[in-house]
Structure formats: C-alpha cells, structure tokens
C-alpha atoms as one frame of an Amber mdcrd trajectory, in Angstrom:
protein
   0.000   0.000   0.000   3.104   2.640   1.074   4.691   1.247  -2.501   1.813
   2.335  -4.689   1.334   5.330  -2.792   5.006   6.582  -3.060   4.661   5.415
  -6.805   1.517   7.883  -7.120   3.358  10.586  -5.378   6.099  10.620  -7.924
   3.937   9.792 -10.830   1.926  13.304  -9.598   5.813  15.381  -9.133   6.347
  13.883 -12.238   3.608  15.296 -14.155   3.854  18.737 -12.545   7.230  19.200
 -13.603   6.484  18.053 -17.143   3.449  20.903 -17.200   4.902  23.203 -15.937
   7.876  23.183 -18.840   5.344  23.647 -20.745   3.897  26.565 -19.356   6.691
  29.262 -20.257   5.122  31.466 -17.720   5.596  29.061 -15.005   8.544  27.949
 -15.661  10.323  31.711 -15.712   8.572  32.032 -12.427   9.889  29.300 -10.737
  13.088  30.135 -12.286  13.453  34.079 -12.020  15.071  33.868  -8.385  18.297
  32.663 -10.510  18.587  35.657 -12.654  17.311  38.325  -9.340  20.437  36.636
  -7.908  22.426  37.201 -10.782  21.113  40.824 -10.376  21.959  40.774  -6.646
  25.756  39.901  -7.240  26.409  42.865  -8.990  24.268  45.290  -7.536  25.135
  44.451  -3.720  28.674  45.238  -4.074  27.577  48.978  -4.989  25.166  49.615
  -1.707  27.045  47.846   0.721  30.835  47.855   1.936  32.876  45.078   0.647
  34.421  42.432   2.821  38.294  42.984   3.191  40.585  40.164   4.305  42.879
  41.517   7.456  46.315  39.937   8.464  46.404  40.089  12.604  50.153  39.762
  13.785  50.795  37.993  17.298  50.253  40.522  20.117  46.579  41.937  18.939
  43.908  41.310  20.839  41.679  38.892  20.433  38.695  41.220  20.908  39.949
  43.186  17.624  39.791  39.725  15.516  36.487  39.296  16.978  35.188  43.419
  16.338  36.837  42.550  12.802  34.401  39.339  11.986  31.580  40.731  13.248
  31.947  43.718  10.723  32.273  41.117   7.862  36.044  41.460   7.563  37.987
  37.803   6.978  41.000  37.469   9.609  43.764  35.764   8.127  47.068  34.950
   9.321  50.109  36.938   8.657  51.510  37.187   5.021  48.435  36.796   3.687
  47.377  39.786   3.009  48.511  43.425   2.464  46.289  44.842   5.017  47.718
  43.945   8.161  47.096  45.142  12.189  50.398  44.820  14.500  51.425  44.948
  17.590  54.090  47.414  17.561  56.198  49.348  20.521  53.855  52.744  20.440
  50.443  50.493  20.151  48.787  48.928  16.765  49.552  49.705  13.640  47.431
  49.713  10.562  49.417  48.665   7.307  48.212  48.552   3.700  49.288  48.198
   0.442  49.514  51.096  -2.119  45.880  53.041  -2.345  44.753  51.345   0.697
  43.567  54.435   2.874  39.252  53.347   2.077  40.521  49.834   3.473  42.166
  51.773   6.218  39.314  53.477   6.540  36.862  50.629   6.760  39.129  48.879
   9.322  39.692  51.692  11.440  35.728  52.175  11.598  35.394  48.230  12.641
  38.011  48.328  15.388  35.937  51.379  16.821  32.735  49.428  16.247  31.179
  51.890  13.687  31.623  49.538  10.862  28.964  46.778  12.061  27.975  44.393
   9.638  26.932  46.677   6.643  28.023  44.480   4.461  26.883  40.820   6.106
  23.608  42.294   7.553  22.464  43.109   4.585  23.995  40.751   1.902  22.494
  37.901   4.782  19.113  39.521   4.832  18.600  39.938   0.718  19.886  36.534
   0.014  17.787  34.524   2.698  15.032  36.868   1.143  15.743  36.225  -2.207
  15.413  32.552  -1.182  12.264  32.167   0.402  11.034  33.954  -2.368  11.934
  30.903  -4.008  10.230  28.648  -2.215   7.180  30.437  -2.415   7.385  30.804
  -6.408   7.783  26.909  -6.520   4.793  27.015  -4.176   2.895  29.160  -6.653
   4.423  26.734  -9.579   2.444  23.880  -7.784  -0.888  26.014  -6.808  -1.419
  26.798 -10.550  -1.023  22.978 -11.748  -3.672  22.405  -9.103  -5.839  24.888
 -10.661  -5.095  23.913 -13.830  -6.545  19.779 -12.200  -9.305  21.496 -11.039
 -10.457  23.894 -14.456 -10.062  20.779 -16.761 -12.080  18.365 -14.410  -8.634
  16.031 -14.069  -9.365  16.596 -10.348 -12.767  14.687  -9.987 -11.126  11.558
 -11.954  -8.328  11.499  -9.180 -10.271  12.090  -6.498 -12.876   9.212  -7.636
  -9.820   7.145  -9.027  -7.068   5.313  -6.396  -5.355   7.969  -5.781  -5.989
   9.287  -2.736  -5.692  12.652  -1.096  -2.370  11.524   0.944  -0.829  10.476
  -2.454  -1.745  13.778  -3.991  -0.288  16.160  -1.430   2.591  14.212  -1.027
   3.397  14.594  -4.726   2.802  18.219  -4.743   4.985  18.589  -1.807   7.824
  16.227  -3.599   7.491  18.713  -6.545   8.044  22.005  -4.678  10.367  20.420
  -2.312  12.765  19.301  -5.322  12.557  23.019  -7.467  12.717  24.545  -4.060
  15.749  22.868  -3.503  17.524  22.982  -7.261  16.701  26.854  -7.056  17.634
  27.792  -3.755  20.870  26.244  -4.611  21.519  27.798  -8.101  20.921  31.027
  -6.081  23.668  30.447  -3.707  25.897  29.312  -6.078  25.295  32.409  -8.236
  25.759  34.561  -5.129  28.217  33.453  -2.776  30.286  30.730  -5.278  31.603
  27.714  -4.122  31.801  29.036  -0.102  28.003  28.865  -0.109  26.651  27.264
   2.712  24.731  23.961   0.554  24.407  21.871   3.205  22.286  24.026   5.299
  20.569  25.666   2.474  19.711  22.318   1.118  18.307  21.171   4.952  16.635
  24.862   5.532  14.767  23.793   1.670  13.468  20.586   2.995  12.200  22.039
   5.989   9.630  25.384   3.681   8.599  22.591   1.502   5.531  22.072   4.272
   5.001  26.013   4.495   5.132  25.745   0.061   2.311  23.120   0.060   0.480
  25.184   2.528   0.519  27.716  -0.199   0.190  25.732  -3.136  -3.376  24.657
  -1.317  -4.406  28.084  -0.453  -4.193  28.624  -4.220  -5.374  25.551  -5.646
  -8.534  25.221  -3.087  -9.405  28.950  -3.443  -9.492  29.571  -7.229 -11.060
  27.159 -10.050  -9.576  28.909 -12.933  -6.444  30.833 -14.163  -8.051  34.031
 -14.067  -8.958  33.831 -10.372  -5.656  32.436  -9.442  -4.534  35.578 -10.771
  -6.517  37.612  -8.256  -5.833  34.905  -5.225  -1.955  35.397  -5.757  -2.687
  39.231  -5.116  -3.791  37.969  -1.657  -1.292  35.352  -0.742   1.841  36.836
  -2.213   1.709  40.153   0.108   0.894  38.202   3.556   3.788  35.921   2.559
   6.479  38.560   1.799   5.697  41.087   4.011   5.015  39.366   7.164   8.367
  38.537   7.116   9.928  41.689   6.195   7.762  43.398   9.112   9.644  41.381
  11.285  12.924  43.039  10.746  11.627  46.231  10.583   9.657  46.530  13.972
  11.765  47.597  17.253  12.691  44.255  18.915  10.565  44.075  21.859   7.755
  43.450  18.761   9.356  40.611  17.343   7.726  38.040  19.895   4.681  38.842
  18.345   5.812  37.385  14.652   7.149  34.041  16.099   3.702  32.198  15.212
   4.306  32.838  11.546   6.411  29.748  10.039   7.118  32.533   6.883   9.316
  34.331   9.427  10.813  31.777  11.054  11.800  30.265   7.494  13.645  33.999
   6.808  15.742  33.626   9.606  16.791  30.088   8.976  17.865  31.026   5.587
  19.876  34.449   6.995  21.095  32.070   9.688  22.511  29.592   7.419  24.258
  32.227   5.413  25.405  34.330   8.367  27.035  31.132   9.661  25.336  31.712
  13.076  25.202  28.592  15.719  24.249  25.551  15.421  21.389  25.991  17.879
  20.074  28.685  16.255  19.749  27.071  13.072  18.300  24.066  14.511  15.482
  25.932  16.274  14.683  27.821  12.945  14.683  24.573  11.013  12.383  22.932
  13.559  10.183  26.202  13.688   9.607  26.251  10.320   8.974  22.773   9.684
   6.880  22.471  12.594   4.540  25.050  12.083   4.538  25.133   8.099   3.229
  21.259   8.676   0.631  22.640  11.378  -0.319  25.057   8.883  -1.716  22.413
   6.453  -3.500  20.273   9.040  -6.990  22.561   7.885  -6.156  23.394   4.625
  -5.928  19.555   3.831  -9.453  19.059   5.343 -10.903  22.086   3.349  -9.016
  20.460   0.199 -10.397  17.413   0.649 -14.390  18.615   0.006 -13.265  21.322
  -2.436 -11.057  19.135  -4.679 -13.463  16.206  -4.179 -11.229  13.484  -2.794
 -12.954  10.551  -1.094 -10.084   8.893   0.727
C-alpha cells in the first residue's frame, strides 16, 4: 500500500514538472530567483561595503579579531594579506598596500565598532530573502497545476480514481520540495560561489517545503480557474512577503509577536545559514519552520479534501 502510494506521489511530481515546462510562464517564475540573484551579485557590491581580508600579527587582541568578523572582515594569518594590524612598541599599527587608505578606513571604523555588519547584515538579509522567495514561487508553480486539475475536471477523476488525497499532497509537496531545492541552490551558487553554505541551504529547503504546500493549497482550493488564481496570488503573495519583512523592521521588543508565523521563522533560517550563526540557532529555525509550516496544512488539507473532491 506505502509502494503504490510513493509510486503515485512521484507519478503526480512527475507530471507537474512536465506541465509546468510547458507553461513558459511558469517555468520563468519558478526560475526568475536565478537571474534576481544574478542581479543581486552585482548590484550588492555597490550599496554595501565590501568584505576585506585583514592579516592580525601575534600581540593583537583577540577582541579586535572578533570586532573585525563581526563587521564582515575575513581574519587571516600573517603574510596573507597586504592589510595587516600589529602589535608594535607605540600600540597597533594599521598597514596597507599602495591606495589602501578606504581599506584603512573601513578597518579603522570596525576596530571602533562603527563599521557593524553593513556588508553581512544586509547581503544575509537579501539573500535569505531572495530565497524564500523561491520557495514560495515553486509554491505558486504547484498552486497553478492544481488549478489547472481542477479547471479541466482532471481533479474529480483522481479524487474518484485510487489515488488518494495523501498520495496527492505528497506529490505536490515532492514537486516544490525538489525546485525549491535545485533553485535555492543555483541562487547560492550564483551569489556566494563555491563558499556557499549547501548543506544548510539544502536542509533549511526541505524544511519550507511544508510552508510551500500550505501555499500551493491556499491557491489551488481557493481559485477554479487561471483568471482567479490571478486575483488569489494578489492575496497570498503580500501576507507571505511582508510578514516577514515586518519582522525586521519593527523595534525588537515586537518581534515576539511574529514568532507564530512559520514565513518568518523560514527567513531567519535562511539568513542564519548564510550568516554562519550557531548551530542551535539554526536548529530551532529549522524545527520552527517545519513544525509550524506542517501545522499550517492540518486545515487546509481538510478544506481540500471537500473542495477538490477526494474521497479517501
């Protein structure tokens, strides 16, 4: 019985991904995080200070190194680069190569604290943006092939065929969780290269696959045709994005308020995993978002069940 119902599932992943190459329009949407990352690479460099690799010679303090990192500066160990703090006779001294007085600059402003993650805070925030944005547009890729069952009547033959409304869902989720996954990847490659945290990204994918079916119902159970998808995507796309961004943009003591939302919880597991925060951190984001993404579909699968017509 678990056989034929994994064998459904994949058959249904299967058949979304083949529809939606079809559909130009859904493909590019599933696919435009790639080339707003592409974007991202070149434009972040010109609204954000760069990242500078520092030398620290024996003698410096260790609270420097740390000031340093936390500004998005790379410590490295002497001779390997130009820029170099020492511990000389009359105090530290700040070395550079030729035409390094901005680098100077930048430094200087870390050691004093001024320079504070300009550059990490915000490259962290637009990329783990960027990528739940991704999720939700292989959410959307999923909703619309469920609107698409529902407008040509395939629904009512599944849902009076064997396959069952377990089989179903778990083929929609398969499908979002695997272009979630292959695009939240090609992002990171595109943005960070090779250092890009996969491994984490890859788990933190997994986990907003729950959340992305969650989604992909609200669409598919509250519009019967393309047109009204239109308009429902109007609804859900806002409440999804912004939720999110209203949680990093309301004074701290507000945040508490935002922890029942599994979209927010998903944005910091993403910044988390490319800030390279600790590992309890990033466990309690994955589990968050997992956790209540899956709660999240407990009553959208019951309200799916009468409006897509599935007996079992």
């Amino acid at each position: 019985m678990r056989s034929g119902m994994l064998k459904a599932a994949a058959t249904i992943a299967r058949q979304d991904w083949t529809r939606s190459r079809r559909d130009l329009i859904a493909l590019y949407i599933m696919l435009s995080p790639l080339l707003l990352a592409l974007a991202a690479r070149f434009l972040l460099p010109l609204v954000a200070a760069p990242s500078l690799e520092v030398a620290v010679g024996e003698g410096v303090p260790a609270e420097l190194s740390a000031r340093l990192a936390s500004a998005g500066h790379r410590v490295v160990a002497t001779g390997e680069s130009a820029l170099e703090i020492r511990a000389g006779r009359e105090g530290l001294e700040l070395l550079a190569g030729e035409g390094g007085e901005r680098a100077i600059g930048a430094i200087r402003a870390a050691l004093e604290g001024g320079g504070r993650g300009v550059r990490p805070e915000l490259a962290d925030l637009v990329a783990a943006f960027l990528l739940i944005s991704a999720c939700f547009l292989a959410a959307l890729g999923s909703g619309l092939t469920m609107v698409e069952d529902r407008s040509s009547g395939a629904i009512r033959a599944l849902g009076s065929g064997p396959v069952g409304l377990g089989a179903y869902l778990s083929g929609k989720l398969l499908f979002i969780a695997a272009i979630s996954v292959a695009v939240c990847l090609g992002a990171a490659l595109v943005l960070e290269g090779a250092r890009a945290p996969f491994g984490k990204l890859f788990l933190a994918s997994l986990a907003s696959a729950p959340l992305g079916l969650a989604v992909a119902l609200l669409l598919g159970t509250g519009a019967d045709s393309q047109l009204k998808a239109l308009g429902s995507i109007k609804l859900i796309m806002p409440l999804y994005l912004s939720v999110p961004l209203a949680a990093v943009l309301v004074p701290e003591g507000a945040r508490a308020w935002f922890s029942l939302f599994p979209n927010v919880w998903m944005l910091e597991l993403f910044r988390t995993a490319f800030s390279g925060g600790d590992g309890t951190r990033f466990a309690l984001a994955l589990a968050a978002t997992s956790l209540l993404g899956s709660l999240a579909l407990v009553p959208l699968a019951r309200v799916a069940r009468g409006k897509l017509g599935f007996r079992s």
